[in-house]
DOVEX-60044 format. One record per residue: x, y, z of N, C-alpha, C in turn; residue in three letters. Coordinates in steps of 0.2 Angstrom, whole numbers, plus 2048, in hexadecimal, padded with zeros to 3 digits. Layout:
# DOVEX-60044
XYZXYZXYZALA
...
# end
This chain:
# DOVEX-60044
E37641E25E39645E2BE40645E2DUNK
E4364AE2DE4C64BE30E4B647E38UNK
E51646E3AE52644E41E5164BE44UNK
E52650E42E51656E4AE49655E4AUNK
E47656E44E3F657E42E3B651E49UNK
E3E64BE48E3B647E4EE3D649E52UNK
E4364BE55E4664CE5BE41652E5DUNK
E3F658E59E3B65EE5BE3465CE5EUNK
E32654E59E2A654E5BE2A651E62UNK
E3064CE63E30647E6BE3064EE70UNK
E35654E6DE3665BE75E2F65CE74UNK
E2A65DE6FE25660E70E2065BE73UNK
E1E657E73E1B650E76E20651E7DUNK
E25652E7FE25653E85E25658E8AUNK
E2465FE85E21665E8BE18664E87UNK
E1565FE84E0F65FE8AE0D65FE8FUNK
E14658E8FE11654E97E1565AE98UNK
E1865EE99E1B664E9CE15668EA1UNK
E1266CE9AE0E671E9CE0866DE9FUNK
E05669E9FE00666EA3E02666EA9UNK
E08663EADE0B661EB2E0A668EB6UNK
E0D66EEB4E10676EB4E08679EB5UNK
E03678EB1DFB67CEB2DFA678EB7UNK
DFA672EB9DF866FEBEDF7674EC4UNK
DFC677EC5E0067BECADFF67FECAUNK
DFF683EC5E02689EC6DFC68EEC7UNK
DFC691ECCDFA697ED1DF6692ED7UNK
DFA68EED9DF668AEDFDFC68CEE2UNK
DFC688EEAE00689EF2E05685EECUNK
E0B688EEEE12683EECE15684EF3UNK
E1867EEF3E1F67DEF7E25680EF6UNK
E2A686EF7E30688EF3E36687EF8UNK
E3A683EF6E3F684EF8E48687EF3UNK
E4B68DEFAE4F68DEF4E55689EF5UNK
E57686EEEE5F684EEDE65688EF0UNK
E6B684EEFE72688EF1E7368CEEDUNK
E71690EE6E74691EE2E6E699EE3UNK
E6869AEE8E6569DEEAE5E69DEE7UNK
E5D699EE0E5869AEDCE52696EE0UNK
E4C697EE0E47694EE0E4468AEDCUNK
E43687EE0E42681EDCE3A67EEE1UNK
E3767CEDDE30678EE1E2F670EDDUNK
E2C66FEE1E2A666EDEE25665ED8UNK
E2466CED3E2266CECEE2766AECAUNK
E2D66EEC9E34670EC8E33667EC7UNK
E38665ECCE3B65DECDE36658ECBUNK
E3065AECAE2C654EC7E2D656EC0UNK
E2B659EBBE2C65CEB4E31658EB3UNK
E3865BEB7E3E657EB5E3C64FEB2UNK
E3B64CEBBE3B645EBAE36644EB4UNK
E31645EB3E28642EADE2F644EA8UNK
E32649EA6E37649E9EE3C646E9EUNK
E41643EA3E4463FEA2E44639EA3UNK
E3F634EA5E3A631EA4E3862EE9EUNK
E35633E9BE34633E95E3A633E8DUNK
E3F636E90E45635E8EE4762FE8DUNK
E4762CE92E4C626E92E49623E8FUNK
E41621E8DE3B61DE8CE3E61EE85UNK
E3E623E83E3E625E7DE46624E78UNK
E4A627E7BE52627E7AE57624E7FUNK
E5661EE81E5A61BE87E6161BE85UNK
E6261FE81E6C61FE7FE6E625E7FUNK
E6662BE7EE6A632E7FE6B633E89UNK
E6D638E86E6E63CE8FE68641E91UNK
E69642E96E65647E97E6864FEA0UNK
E6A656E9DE6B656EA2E6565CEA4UNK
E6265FEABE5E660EACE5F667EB5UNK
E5C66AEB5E5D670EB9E5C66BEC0UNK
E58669EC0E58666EC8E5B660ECAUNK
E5D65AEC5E62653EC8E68653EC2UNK
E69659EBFE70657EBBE70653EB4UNK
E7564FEB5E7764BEAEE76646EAEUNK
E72641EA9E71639EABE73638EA3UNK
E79633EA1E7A62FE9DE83632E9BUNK
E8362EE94E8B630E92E8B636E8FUNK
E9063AE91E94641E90E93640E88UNK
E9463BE83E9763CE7EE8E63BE78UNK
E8B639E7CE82638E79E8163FE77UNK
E7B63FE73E74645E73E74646E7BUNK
E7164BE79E6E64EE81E6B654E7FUNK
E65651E84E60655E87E61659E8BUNK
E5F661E8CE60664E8FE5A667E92UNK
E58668E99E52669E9CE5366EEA0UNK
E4E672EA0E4B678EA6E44675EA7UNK
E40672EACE3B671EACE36675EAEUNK
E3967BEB2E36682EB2E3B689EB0UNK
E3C68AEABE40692EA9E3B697EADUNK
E3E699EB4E3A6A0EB4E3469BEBCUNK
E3969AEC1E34696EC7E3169CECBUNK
E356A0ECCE336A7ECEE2B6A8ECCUNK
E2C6ABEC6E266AEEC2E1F6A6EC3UNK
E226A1EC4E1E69BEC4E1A69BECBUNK
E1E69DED0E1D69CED6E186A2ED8UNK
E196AAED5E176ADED7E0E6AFED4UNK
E0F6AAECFE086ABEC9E096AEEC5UNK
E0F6B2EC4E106B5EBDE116AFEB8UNK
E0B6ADEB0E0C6ABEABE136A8EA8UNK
E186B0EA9E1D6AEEA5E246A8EA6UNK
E206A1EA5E2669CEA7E24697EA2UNK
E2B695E9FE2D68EE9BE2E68AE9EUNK
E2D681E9AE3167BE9BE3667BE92UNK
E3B67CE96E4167DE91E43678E8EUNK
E44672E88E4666DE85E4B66EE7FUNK
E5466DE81E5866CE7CE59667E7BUNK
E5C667E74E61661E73E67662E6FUNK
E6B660E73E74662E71E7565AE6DUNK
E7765BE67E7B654E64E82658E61UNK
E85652E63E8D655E61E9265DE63UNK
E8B65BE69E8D665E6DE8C668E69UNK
E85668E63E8266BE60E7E66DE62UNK
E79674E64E72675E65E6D674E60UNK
E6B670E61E6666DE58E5F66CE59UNK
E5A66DE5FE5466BE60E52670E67UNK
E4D675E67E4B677E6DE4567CE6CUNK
E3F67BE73E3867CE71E3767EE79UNK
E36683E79E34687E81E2D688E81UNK
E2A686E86E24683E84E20688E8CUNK
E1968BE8AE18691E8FE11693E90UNK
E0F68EE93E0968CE94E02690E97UNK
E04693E9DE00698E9FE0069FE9BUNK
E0569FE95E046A5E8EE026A2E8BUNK
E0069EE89DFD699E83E00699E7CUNK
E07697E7EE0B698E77E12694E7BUNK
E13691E74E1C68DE72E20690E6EUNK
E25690E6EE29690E6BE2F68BE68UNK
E30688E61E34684E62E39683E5CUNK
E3D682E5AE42683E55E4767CE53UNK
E4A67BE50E52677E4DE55679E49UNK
E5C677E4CE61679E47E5F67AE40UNK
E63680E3DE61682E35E59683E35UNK
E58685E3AE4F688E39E4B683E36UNK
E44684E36E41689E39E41689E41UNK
E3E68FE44E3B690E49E34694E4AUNK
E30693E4FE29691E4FE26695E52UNK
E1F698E54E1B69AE59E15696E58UNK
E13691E5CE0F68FE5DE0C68CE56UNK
E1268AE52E12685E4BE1368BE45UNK
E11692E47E14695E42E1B696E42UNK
E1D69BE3CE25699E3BE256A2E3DUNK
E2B6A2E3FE2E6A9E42E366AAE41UNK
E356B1E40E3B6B5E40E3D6BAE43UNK
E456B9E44E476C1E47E446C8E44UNK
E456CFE45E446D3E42E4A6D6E3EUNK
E496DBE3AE4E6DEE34E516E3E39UNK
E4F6E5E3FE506EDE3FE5A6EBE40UNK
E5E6EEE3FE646F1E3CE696F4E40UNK
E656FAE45E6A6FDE49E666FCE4EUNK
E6D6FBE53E6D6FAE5BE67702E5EUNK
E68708E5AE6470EE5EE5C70DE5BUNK
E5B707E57E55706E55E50701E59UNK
E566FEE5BE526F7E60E506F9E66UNK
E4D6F2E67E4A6F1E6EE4F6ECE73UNK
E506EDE79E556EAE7BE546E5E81UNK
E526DEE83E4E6DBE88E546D9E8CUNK
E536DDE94E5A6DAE9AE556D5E9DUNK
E5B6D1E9FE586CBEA5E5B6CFEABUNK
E5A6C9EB2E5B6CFEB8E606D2EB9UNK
E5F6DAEB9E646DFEB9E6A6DDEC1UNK
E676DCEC4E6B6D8ECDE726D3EC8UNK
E6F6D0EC3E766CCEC1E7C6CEEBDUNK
E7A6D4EB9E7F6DAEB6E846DCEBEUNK
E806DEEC2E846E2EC7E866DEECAUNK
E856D5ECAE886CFECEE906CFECAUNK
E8F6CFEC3E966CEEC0E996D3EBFUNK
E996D9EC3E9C6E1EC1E9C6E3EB9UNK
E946E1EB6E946E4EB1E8B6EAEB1UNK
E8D6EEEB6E876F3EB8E886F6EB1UNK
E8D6F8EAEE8D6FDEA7E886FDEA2UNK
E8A6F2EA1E846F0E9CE7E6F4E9BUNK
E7A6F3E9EE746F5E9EE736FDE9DUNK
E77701EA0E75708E9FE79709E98UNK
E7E705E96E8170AE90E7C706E8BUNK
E79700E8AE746FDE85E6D702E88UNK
E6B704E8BE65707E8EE6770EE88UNK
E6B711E8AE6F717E85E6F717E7CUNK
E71711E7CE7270EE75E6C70BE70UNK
E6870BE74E61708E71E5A70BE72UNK
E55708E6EE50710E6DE4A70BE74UNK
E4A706E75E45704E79E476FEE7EUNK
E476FEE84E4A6F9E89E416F5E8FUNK
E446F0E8EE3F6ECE92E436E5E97UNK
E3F6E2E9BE416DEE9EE3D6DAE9FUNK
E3D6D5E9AE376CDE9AE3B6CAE9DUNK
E416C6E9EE426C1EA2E426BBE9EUNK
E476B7EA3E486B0E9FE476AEE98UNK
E436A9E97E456A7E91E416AAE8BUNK
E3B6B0E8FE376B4E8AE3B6B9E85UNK
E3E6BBE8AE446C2E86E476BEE7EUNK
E496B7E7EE4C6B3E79E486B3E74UNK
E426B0E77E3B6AFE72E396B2E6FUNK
E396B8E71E356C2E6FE3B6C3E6AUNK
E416C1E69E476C2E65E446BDE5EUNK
E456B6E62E426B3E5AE3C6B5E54UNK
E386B7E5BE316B6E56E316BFE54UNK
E376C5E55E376CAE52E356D0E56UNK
E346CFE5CE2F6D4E62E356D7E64UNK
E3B6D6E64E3F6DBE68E466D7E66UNK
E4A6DBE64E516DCE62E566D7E66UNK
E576DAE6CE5E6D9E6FE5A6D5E75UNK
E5D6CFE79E5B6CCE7FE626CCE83UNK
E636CDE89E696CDE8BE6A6CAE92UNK
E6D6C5E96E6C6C3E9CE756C1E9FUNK
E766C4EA5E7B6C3EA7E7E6BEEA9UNK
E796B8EADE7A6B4EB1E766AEEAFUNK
E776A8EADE726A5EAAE7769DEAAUNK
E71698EAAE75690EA7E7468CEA2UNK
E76689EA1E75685E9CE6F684E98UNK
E6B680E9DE6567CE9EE5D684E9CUNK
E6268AE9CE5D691E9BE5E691E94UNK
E63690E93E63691E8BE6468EE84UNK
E65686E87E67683E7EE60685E7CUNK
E57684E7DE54684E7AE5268AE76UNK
E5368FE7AE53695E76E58698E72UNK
E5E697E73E63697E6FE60693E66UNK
E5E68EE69E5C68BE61E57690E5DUNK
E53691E61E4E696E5FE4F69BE5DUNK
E5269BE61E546A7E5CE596A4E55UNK
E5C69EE57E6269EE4FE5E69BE4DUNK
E59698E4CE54694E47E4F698E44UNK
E4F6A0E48E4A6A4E45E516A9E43UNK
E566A7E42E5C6ACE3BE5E6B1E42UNK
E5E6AFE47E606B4E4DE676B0E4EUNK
E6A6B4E53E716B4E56E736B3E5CUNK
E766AFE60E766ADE68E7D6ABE69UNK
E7F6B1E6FE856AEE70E866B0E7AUNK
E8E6AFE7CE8B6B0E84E8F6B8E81UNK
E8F6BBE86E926C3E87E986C4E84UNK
E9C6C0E83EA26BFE80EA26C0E79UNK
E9C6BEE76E9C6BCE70E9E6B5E6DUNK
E9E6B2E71E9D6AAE72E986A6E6EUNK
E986A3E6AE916A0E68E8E69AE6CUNK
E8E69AE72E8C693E74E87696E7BUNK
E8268FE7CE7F691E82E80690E88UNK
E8968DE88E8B68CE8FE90690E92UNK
E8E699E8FE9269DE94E926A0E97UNK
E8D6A0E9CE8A6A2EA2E866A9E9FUNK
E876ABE9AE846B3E99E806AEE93UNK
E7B6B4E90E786B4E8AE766BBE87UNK
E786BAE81E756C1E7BE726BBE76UNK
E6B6BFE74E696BCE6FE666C3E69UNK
E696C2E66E656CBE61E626C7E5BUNK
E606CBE56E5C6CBE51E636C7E49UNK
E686CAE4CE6F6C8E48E726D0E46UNK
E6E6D3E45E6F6D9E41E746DFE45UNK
E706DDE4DE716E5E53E776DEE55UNK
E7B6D8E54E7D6D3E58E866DAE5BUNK
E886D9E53E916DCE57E8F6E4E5CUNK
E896E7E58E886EDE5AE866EDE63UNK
E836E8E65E836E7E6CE886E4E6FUNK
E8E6E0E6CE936DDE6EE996E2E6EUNK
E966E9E6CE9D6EEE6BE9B6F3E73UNK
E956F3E74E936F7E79E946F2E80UNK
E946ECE81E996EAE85E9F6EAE86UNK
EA16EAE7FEAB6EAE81EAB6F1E82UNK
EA76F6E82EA86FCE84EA76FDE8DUNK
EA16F8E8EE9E6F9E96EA36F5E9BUNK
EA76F0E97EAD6EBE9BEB36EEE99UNK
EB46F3E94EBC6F5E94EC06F0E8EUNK
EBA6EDE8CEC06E8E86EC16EBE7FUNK
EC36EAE7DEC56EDE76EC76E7E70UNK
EC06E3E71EC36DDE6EEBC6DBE69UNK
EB66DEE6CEB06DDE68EB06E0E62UNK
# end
């Protein structure tokens, strides 16, 4: 067995205790309160955290760990774990299905292990570096389709395009492509890897949203970068495509922000 190989089996051994924690809950009375940052967080949320890193420490007391609800625990220059304990608290709170426990692992500020794990759908997702990536143990892939007016295009919240003055996005990709929908969080990512739909596009997003899926769309031969064209999961934006539609959607932004550089 490779070293990510084990690292993948420890993420997935710990969005069990994940998902058990998270069904526990979910569609009972929660508590919600919101953070400074406006999002929603409950003591489902901050419990996950603690049970995984926890278990972290038990497991790797010299990696780091950082995580949506208490931050960064260990040396900068370690492994790290990177945690969403609920992707999608919204959808969780309100009974909607659609929510993950996110599990990355950055080595060498590498994104090399990540398993978004989604319990009330009865399905996981999980991948490392140089592939494979998985649905529910089977192997998955992007799809072939080639042109951008052939694809399907999945937005995250539209309110976050018009937060960064880029209202264009979305109508001129709407324009450009043959099918638009809006799954959300870290579904739109996963529908990319396993081949359901082309393009995922999110304005506004963190870290802790995306090393794990980031690993999965490029482990299923997909492409992820932030709006830039950046390839990394700490640029506040995410595009994820199939690889195929990637420049073709990165040219329809330098047209909707005015740059001439895509």
């Amino acid at each position: 067995m490779t070293a990510l190989a084990g690292f993948l089996d420890a993420a997935n051994e710990l969005a069990d205790l994940a998902d058990a924690a998270t069904m526990r809950a979910f569609r009972r009375h929660l508590e919600v309160r919101t953070k400074a940052d406006g999002t929603w967080v409950t003591a489902v949320d901050e419990q996950v955290e603690r049970e995984l890193r926890s278990a972290l420490r038990d497991r790797f007391p010299d990696h780091a760990v950082l995580g949506e609800e208490d931050g960064l625990d260990g040396p900068a220059d370690a492994p790290r774990w990177v945690l969403d304990p609920i992707d999608g608290t919204t959808n969780f709170v309100k009974g909607n299905p659609v929510f993950a426990t996110l599990i990355g692992l950055q080595i060498d500020g590498r994104d090399v292990v990540g398993v978004a794990s989604a319990p009330a759908l009865g399905t996981r997702f999980d991948g490392i570096a140089g592939g494979p990536a998985r649905q529910d143990a089977r192997a998955i892939h992007v799809s072939d389709v080639d042109r951008l007016d052939d694809a399907e295009v999945a937005f995250g919240g539209l309110s976050h395009f018009a937060d960064r003055r880029l209202e264009a996005v979305p109508q001129l990709l709407t324009r450009a492509s043959a099918r638009q929908r809006g799954y959300g969080d870290f579904w739109n990512h996963c529908l990319v890897a396993a081949g359901s739909t082309e393009v995922a596009i999110e304005a506004e997003v963190s870290l802790w949203d995306l090393v794990a899926v980031k690993v999965i769309v490029e482990a299923a031969g997909g492409r992820f970068t932030d709006l830039d064209g950046v390839p990394t999961a700490d640029g506040g934006s995410a595009l994820s495509t199939n690889g195929h539609v990637h420049d073709q959607v990165l040219a329809v932004l330098a047209e909707a922000t005015g740059r001439s550089d895509a």
